[in-house]
C-alpha positions, 0 to 999 in steps of 0.5 A: 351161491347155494342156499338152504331155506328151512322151516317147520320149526315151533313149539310141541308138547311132548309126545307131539309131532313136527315137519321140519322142511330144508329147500336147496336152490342155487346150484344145478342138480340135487345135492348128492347128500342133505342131513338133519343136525341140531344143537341144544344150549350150552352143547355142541351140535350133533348129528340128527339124520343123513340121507343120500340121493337114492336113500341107499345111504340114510343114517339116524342117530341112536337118540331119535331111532324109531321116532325120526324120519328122514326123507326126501323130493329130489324134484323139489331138492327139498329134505324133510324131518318128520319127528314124532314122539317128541321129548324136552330133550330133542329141543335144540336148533335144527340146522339143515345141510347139504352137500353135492359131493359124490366122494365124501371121505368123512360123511359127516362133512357137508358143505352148505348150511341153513340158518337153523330152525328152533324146536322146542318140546315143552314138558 
């Protein structure tokens, strides 16, 4: 059974920074994709961060261009979320997922999730 353990998540001021961390465990190899999505209060989740294995494929949504960055250790099958220049509006639950398909016709589908993390940016 695949889980995904994240961690990371707290309180900023805005303009502040935070590392968001997801490690992948139960199954042999590394997921071929792992993403960053959160969800806000009262909306529906969304797409933050995708990357790819090799990083050919890295997809960011247009909110957090310039300020995100996804990255990852295939060693460690661990993904990371550095957010930089925080806002009150990037607070939501950050939820990691992750995927060990080759062929994914919608790329946006991913299989396995994590329990989320909470960010918060205060004003």
């Amino acid at each position: 059974q695949v889980q995904l353990v994240e961690s990371g998540g707290g309180l900023v001021q805005a303009g502040g920074s935070l590392r968001l961390s997801c490690a992948a465990s139960g199954r042999t190899g590394s997921p071929y994709a792992m993403g960053w999505f959160r969800q806000a209060p009262g909306k529906e989740r969304e797409i933050v961060a995708t990357r790819s294995w090799s990083g050919v494929n890295t997809y960011y949504a247009d909110s957090v261009k310039g300020r995100f960055t996804i990255s990852r250790d295939n060693a460690k099958n661990t993904v990371y979320l550095q957010m930089n220049s925080l806002k009150p509006e990037d607070t939501a639950v950050y939820y990691c997922a992750a995927d060990y398909r080759i062929i994914r016709p919608d790329p946006n589908r991913f299989d396995y999730w994590g329990q989320g993390t909470q960010v918060t940016v205060s004003s």
